[in-house]
NUTOR-894500 format. One record per residue (C-alpha): x, y, z. Coordinates in steps of 0.5 Angstrom, whole numbers, plus 2048, in hexadecimal, padded with zeros to 3 digits. Layout:
REM NUTOR-894500
XYZ;...
//
This chain:
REM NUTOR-894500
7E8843839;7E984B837;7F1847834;7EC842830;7E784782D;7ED84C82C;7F0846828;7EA844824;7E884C822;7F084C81F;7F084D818;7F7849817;7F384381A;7ED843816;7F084380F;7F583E812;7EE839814;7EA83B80D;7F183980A;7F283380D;7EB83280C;7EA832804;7F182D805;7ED829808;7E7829803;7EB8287FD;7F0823800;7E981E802;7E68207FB;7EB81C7F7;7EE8177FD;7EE8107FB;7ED8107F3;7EF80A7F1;7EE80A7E8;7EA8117E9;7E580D7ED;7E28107F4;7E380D7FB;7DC80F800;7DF813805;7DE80F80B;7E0812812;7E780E812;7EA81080B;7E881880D;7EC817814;7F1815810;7F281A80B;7F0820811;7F781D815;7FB82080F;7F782680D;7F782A814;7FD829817;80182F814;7FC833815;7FB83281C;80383281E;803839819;7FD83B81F;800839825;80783D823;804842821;7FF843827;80384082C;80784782B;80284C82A;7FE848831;806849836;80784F833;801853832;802857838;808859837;80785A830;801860832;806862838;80186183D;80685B841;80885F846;801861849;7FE859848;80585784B;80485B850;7FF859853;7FD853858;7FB84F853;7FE847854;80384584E;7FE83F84B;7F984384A;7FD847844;80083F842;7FA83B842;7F583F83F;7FA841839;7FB839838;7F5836839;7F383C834;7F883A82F;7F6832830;7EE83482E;7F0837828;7F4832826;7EF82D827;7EA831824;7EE83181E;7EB82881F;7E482B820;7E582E819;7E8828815;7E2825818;7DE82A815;7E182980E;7E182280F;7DA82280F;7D882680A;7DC823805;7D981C807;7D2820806;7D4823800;7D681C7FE;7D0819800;7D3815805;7CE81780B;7D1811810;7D5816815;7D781281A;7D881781F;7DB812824;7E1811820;7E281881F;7E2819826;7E6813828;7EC813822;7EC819821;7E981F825;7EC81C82C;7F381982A;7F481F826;7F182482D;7F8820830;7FC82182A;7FA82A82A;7FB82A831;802828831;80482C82C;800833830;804832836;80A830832;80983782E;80783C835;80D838839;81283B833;810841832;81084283A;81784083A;819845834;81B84C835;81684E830;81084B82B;81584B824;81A846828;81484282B;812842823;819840821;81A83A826;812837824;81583781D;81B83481F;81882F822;81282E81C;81882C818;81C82881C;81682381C;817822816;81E822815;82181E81B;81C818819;81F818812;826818817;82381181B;820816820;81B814820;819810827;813811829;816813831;81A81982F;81681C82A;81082082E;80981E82C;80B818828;807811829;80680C825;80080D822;7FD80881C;7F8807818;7F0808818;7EC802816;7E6800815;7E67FA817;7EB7F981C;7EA80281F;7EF804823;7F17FD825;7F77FD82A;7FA803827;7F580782B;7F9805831;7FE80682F;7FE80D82E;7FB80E834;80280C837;805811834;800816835;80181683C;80881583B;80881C837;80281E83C;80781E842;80D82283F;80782783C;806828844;80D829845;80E82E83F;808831843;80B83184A;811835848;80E83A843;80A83B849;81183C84D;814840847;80F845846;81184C845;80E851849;810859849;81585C845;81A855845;81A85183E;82184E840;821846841;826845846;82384984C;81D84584B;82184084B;825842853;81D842855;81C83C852;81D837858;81983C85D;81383C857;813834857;813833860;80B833860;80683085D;808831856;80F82D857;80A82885A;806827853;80D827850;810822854;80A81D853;80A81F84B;81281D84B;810816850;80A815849;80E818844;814812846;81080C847;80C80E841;81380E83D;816808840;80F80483F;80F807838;817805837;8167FE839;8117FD835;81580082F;81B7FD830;81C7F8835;8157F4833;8167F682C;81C7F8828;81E7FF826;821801820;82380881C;822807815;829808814;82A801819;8257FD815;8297FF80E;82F7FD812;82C7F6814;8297F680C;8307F580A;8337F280E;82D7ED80D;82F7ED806;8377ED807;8367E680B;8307E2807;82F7E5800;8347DF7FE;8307DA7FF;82B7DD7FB;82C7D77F6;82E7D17FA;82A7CA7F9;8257CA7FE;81F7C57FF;8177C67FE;8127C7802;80C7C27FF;8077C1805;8067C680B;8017C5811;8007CA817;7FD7CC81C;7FC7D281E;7F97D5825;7F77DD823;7F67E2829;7F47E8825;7F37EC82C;7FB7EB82E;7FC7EB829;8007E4828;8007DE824;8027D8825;8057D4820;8077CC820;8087C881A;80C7C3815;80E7C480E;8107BD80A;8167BF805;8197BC7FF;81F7BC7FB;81D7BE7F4;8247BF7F1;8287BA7ED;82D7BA7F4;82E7B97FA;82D7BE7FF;8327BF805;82E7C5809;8277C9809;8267D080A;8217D380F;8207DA811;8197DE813;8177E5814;81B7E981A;8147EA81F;8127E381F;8157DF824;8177D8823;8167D3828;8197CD826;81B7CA81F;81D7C481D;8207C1817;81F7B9815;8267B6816;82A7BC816;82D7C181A;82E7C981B;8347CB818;8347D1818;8317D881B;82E7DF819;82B7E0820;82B7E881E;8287E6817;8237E0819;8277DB814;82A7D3816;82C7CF811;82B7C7813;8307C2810;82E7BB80F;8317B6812;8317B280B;82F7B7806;8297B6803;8277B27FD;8247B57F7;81C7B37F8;81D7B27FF;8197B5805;81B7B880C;8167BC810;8177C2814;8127C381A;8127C981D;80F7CE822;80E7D6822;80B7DD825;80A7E2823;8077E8827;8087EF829;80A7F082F;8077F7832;8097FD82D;80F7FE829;812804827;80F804820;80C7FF81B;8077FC820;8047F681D;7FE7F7819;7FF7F0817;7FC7ED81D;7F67F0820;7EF7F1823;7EB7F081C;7EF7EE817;7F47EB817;7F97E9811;7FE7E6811;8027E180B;8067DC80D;80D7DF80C;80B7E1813;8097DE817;80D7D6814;8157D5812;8177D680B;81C7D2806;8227D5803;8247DB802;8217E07FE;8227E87FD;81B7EB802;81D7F1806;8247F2803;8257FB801;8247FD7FB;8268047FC;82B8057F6;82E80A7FB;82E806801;8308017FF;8368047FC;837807803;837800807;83C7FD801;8377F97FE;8377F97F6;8327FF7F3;82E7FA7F0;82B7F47F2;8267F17EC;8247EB7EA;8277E57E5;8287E77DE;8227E37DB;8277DF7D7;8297DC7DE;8267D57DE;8297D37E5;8247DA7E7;81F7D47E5;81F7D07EB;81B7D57F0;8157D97EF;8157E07F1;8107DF7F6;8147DA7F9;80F7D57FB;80E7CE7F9;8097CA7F7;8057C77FD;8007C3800;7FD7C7807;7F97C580D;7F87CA812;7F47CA818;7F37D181C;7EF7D3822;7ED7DC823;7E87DF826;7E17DB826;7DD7E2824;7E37E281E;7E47DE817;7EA7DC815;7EC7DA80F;7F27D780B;7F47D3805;7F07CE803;7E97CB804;7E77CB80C;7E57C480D;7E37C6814;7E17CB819;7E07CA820;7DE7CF826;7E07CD82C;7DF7D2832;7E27D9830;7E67D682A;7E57D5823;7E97CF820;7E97CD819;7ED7C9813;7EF7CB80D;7F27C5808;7F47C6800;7F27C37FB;7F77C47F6;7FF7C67F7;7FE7CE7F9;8057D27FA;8087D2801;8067DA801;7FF7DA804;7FA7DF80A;7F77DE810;7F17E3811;7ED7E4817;7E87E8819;7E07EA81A;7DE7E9813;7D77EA810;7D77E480B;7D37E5803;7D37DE7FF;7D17DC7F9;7D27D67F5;7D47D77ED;7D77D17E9;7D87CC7EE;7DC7D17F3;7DA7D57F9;7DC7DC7F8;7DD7E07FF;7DE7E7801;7DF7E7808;7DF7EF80A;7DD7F4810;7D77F5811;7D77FB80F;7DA7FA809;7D57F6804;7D47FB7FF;7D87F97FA;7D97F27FC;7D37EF7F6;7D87F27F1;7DD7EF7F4;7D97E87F3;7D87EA7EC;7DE7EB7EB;7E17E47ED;7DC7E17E9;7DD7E57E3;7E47E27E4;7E37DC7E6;7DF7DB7DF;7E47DE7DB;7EA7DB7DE;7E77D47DE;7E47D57D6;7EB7D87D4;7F27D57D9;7F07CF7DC;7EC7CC7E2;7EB7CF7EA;7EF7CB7EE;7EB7CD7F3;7E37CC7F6;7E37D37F9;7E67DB7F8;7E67DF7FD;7E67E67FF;7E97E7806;7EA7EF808;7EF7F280D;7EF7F8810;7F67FC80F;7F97FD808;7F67FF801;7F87F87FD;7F57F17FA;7FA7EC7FB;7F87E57F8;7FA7DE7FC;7F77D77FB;7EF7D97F9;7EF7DE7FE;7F07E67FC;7F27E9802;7EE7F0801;7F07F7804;7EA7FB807;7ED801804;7ED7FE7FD;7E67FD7FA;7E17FC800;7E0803800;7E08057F9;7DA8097F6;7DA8077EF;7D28097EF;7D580E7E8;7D58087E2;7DA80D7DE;7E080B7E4;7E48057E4;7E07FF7E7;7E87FD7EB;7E47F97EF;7E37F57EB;7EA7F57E8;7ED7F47EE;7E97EE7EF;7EA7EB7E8;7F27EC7E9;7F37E97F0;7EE7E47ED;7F37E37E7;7F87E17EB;7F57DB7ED;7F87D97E7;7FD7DD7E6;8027DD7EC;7FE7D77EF;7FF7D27E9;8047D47E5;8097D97E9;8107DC7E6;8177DB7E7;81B7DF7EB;81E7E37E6;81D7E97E1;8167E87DE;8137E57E4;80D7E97E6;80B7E97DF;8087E27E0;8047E47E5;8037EC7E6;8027ED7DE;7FF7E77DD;7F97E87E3;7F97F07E0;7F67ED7DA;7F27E87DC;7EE7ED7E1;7EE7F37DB;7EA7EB7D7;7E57EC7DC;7E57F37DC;7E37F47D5;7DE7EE7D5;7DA7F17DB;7DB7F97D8;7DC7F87D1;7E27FD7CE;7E18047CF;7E28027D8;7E87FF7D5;7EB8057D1;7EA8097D8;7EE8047DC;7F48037D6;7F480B7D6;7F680B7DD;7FB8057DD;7FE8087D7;7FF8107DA;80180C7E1;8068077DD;80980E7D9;80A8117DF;80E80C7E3;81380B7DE;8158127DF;8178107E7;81A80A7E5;82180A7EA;8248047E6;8228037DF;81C8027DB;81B7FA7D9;8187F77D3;8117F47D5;8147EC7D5;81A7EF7DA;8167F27DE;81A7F37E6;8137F37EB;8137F97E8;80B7FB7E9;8098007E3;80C7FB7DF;80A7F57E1;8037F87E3;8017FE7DF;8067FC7D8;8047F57D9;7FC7F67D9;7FD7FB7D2;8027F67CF;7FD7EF7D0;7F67F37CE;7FA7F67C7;7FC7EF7C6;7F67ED7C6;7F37F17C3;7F87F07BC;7F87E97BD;7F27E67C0;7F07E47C6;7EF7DD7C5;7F67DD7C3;7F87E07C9;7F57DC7CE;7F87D67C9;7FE7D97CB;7FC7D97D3;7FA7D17D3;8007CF7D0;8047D17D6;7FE7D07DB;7FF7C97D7;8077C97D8;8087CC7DE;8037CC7E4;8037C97EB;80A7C77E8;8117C97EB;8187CA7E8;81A7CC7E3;8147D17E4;8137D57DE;8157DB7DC;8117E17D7;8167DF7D2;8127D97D3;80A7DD7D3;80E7E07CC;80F7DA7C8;8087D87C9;8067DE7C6;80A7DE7C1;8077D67BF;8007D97BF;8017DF7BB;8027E17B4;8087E37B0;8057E97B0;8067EB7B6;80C7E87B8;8107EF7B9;80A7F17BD;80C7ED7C3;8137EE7C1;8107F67C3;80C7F57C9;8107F07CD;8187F07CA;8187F77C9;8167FE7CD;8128007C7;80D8077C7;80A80A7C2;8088117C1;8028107BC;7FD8177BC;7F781A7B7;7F98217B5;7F38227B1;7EB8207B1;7E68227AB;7E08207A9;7DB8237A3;7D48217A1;7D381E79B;7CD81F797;7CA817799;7CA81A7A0;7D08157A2;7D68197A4;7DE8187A2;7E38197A7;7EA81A7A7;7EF8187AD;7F681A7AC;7FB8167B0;8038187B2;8068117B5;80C80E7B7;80F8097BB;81580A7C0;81A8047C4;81C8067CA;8228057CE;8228037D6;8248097D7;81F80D7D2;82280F7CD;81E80E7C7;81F80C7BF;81B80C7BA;8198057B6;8138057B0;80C8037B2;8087FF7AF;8027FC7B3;7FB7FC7B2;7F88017B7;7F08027B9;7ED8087B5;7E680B7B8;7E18117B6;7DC8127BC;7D78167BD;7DA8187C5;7E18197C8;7E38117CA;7E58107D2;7E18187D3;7D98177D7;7D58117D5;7D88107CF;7D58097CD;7D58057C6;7CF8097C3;7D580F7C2;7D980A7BD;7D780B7B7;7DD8087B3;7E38037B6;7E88007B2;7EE7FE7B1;7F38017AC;7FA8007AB;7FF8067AE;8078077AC;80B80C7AE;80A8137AB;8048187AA;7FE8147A7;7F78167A5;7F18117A6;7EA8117A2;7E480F7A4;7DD8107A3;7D78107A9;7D080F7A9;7CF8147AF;7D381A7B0;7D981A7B4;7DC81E7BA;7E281B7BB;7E78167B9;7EE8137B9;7F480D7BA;7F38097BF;7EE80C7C3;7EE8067C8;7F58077CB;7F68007C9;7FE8027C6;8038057CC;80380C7C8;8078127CB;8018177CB;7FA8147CB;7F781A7CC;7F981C7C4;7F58157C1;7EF8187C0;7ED8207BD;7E58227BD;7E48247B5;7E782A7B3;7EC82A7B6;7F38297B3;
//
């Protein structure tokens, strides 16, 4: 007690902890923002943030103090007297470990401490003091403790204080460094496991036991450590190690040998339990051995990247779920047909390296050849197969997690809230380049070419695939789970029958929907509402049905907007099904897998922040049209009719819902988050319409791109555009349409006028750099006011690698006069005093208008609609200039 108290009175620990502290709090302040708008501060998302805010500091405390406990005495001279003494040798270790291992668990006491006042300043009162303590006190109180007796073992063994110092530095950075090296086994790297991640719904899960294995792994070696630094301990003047260590059998032949003995018998069935685990039961990989496989992959299968192969048009499993092992059982039958204008002598089947695949069988065609290392066969026909013909391909698979491996434990298959897509649980056809490295320096390494990039969007032969790789099908799927969970997948659940302790229902398509769907399973509370003719669903924890009414407003905003404007729902439901780990939507067949961390637990009580719930739904919603109706080619382009187009779709609803000020808001981030990532672009910047799966341009440029279109030529003339590849391309197959093809239609629907504009948006990298230098306002003798804007524009042309060129500018840009600073507090319609729109060119201008109230503000474009360099410099409060 008197070496804790010693501890806790230190001014060196105290700063440390208030440092830590204040850490904390300002991490959780800001901790999950998405659009500027708050998350509440439930328990699971505070723990997450203390894990990476007091591990520093706690190993900061534990080399520090591990030194001043060991050598205290020594340091005040009075080692002689205490070591002359009768006094046993453990009463010096275990005092000072067990002292160090409760400061150091203190610092959790204080992060809880933090945690709480944060979620009550926050207004967050649900403390959920048991998640404290069993996911953060209890397993961090192991963690602490290894570290403790590491420390005092250490500095037991050092000739002095500062070497023990500089080996528990050594080590801190070896951490570090050896993972970056592919040391990163969780056997040999001391106090390690293989934690995971919080969940809400699914807790712990089975992560929890498997930390406790390697907790008493580490545990077992801790006694070890003990036993020893017991053996070693110095006493009187004698700071050598190898005397001690002449003494050292003596010292272990009574009871401490004994409890080191049985620490060394548990230590070595632990690790040998613990390695079948991981690398018998479960393949083990460095990172450097699976950018070796990556590449071998690629080196042996890219080339049949491009090879004719038959679609999948009906599929029909049945699945056998067992969230608990976890496992899934899967058996099931495709039909295929030649859909090319040529015979077809082989198909390709590959799956996913942790499914294991019982048995596969092609109608009428035997294996040819084997990639057992890379799960890739390829049948040849006995008799090729015709075009139009059909063969089936039956199959039988599992996947499941044996014990625990290494790393990467599935988070796929679990307790409550399990989903999964059938890319892995089911075989898929073809070739195509998932998983390959993209690391331009790797794959330079591994003698692969630098690059790996999609066709030139003039390759028509790109056109016969999809990026998705899917094919249009027809499903019937029948799964069995837990009889307490509800499972869902693609289509309309014609039954659901409980039989025992088992659930089974069917689910059966009623129209063609991509061979790319989910299967979730969980104990979900379900929240319904009928709206048009389609029942809208949320099914989400229980705990989490605070936003899921805005969830359902928002898909039925949508659904009004896109049926009105695109074309009709191919479906009688839309569905929300939430899932445990991640912070993503995903869209599949009128099911929007959601992530609890994406939404469910927003506080958008602030009507100023962006409502990105809703956002969030309409886009995933859009999608139903714009990926599962129409659907680009595997080429340059391709994610621009479906990320682009579904980034429109959701900022339409945006602005029916909130009107164009909640819209400003947003196109302000998407702006600044577009003109960031250019600057971290490792290839080259594309034109909109050649976009490479490049996120902030298909996502973020793309958005800004389709709203100014709208705004310059209409949106009933967009929306024209958008039927009419609706009406030429969806639940269609090869050749699919390309952005060139969403380009022409455009064009078709908008004037002349307008033309060089698209060509600016979509073909070019176009910027424009467009500011008000200068705001005057006087009041003439009617009481109206003339007001003065002095603008300075230009228009610039980049290329892929930056380099700017200027061009003339000639468009007509928005011009408002508000009485209060757009996007700032609640500003609202009623600070507009005037909006129009005027024509702007290149150069210095001056524009005149004149107001019935008095003006505070005004400048170009104040609604962030064009892709300007700096947006701040749009608008100027009067006066200034």
């Amino acid at each position: 007690m008197f070496e804790t108290v010693l501890v806790f009175k230190s001014p060196a620990y105290v700063v440390l902890v208030l440092l830590a502290m204040a850490f904390a709090v300002a991490t959780l302040f800001f901790t999950g923002e998405i659009y500027g708008a708050p998350i509440l501060l439930v328990t699971r998302v505070v723990i997450t943030a203390l894990l990476g805010t007091f591990g520093l500091i706690s190993m900061i405390i534990a080399i520090y103090y591990s030194g001043e406990l060991v050598w205290r005495d020594r340091d005040r001279k009075m080692h002689e007297i205490v070591d002359a003494s009768s006094t046993p040798d453990w009463t010096f270790l275990v005092p000072k470990t067990l002292a160090l291992a409760l400061v150091l668990i203190s610092t959790l006491l204080i992060g809880v401490i933090a945690g709480m006042a944060t979620q009550t300043i926050k207004g967050h009162t649900d403390y959920e003091l048991g998640k404290y303590l069993v996911w953060y006190v209890i397993p961090g109180a192991v963690n602490m403790t290894g570290i403790a007796v590491l420390a005092i073992f250490v500095q037991a063994l050092s000739p002095n204080k500062f070497i023990g110092w500089a080996i528990m530095v050594i080590y801190l950075i070896s951490t570090i460094v050896l993972s970056n090296l592919g040391f990163d086994h969780p056997l040999y790297q001391y106090g390690q496991g293989v934690g995971g991640p919080p969940s809400d719904m699914n807790g712990r899960g089975d992560f929890a036991g498997f930390a406790a294995w390697f907790d008493a792994y580490w545990g077992a070696f801790g006694v070890i450590l003990l036993v020893l630094a017991y053996a070693l301990w110095r006493r009187g003047t004698e700071n050598r190690l190898w005397p001690r260590l002449k003494r050292l059998p003596h010292r272990l032949a009574g009871p401490a040998g004994l409890i080191g003995g049985v620490a060394l018998v548990v230590f070595a069935g632990l690790g040998v339990f613990i390695y079948m685990n991981t690398n018998v039961w479960n393949e083990y990989r460095t990172q450097a051995q699976q950018e070796a496989e990556q590449a071998a992959y690629e080196k042996a299968l890219l080339r049949y990247e491009t090879t004719p192969q038959p679609s999948v048009v009906d599929v029909r499993l049945v699945m056998d779920l067992r969230p608990h092992q976890p496992k899934l059982t899967t058996r099931g039958t495709y039909v295929l047909v030649n859909n090319t204008n040529a015979p077809l002598p082989e198909v390709h089947l590959r799956w996913t390296g942790d499914l294991e695949m019982v048995s596969l069988t092609v109608q009428g065609a035997t294996v040819a050849r084997e990639w057992e290392d890379f799960e890739y066969r390829i049948y040849r026909f006995g008799t090729p197969m015709q075009p139009g013909e059909r063969r089936t391909v039956t199959f039988a698979s599992v996947l499941e997690q044996r014990g625990f491996k290494a790393s990467g434990n599935t988070t796929r298959l679990v307790d409550n809230g399990t989903f999964v897509n059938n890319m892995e649980f089911a075989p898929m056809v073809g070739m195509d380049r998932q998983g390959l490295l993209t690391d331009r320096t790797k794959r330079r390494k591994l003698g692969l070419p630098a690059e790996l990039r999609p066709a030139k969007l003039e390759d028509e032969s790109a056109r016969d695939r999809n990026y998705i790789g899917a094919d249009w099908v027809t499903a019937d799927i029948t799964i069995s789970t837990e009889a307490d969970q509800t499972v869902i997948a693609p289509g309309r659940m014609v039954s659901d029958v409980v039989n025992g302790d088992r659930r089974t229902s069917r689910f059966v398509t009623e129209s063609p929907v991509l061979n790319f769907f989910s299967v979730q399973s969980a104990r979900y509370e379900r929240t319904a509402r009928t709206h048009n003719g389609v029942e809208m669903v949320v099914f989400h924890d229980a705990a989490h049905g605070r936003n899921v009414p805005r969830m359902l407003d928002a898909l039925s905003a949508s659904l009004d907007y896109f049926q009105a404007n695109f074309s009709p729902y191919q479906f009688r439901q839309a569905r929300i099904v939430e899932f445990p780990y991640g912070a993503f939507a995903q869209s599949y067949p009128n099911t929007f897998a959601w992530a609890e961390g994406l939404g469910f637990i927003a506080d958008l009580s602030d009507p100023t922040k962006v409502d990105y719930v809703t956002y969030v739904g309409a886009h995933e919603f859009a999608h139903q049209w714009w990926a599962h109706q129409v659907v680009g080619s595997n080429q340059q382009g391709m994610t621009v009719l479906s990320e682009t187009l579904a980034q429109y779709s959701a900022l339409m609803v945006m602005e029916k819902m909130y009107g164009q000020e909640q819209i400003r808001r947003f196109l302000k981030q998407e702006l600044d988050r577009y003109l960031r990532s250019r600057g971290t672009e490792r290839l080259e910047e594309m034109p909109l319409m050649r976009v490479e799966n490049q996120q902030y341009i298909h996502y973020q440029k793309g958005g800004l791109v389709m709203y100014l279109l709208r705004d310059q030529i209409g949106e009933d003339a967009v929306n024209r555009a958008l039927r009419r590849v609706l009406a030429q391309y969806a639940f269609k197959g090869a050749p699919y349409p390309r952005s060139l093809d969403l380009i022409a239609a455009i064009r078709a629907e908008a004037p002349a006028d307008k033309q060089a504009l698209i060509t600016d948006l979509f073909e070019k990298i176009t910027l424009y750099d467009v500011k008000t230098t200068g705001v005057t306002a006087t009041r003439r003798a009617d009481g109206r006011w003339d007001v003065s804007v002095t603008v300075d524009a230009r228009k610039l042309y980049a290329d892929g690698e930056g380099v700017e060129t200027a061009a003339p500018l000639n468009e007509v840009f928005d011009v408002g006069i508000f009485t209060a600073e757009p996007g700032k507090g609640a500003f609202g319609e009623d600070d507009v005093v005037l909006l129009e729109r005027r024509p702007i060119r290149s150069g210095v201008q001056t524009l005149r208008f004149i107001t019935t109230r008095e003006p505070r503000f005004a400048g170009v474009d104040p609604y962030n609609k064009w892709i300007d360099r700096d947006s701040n410099d749009n608008v100027r409060a009067v006066g200034q200039g």
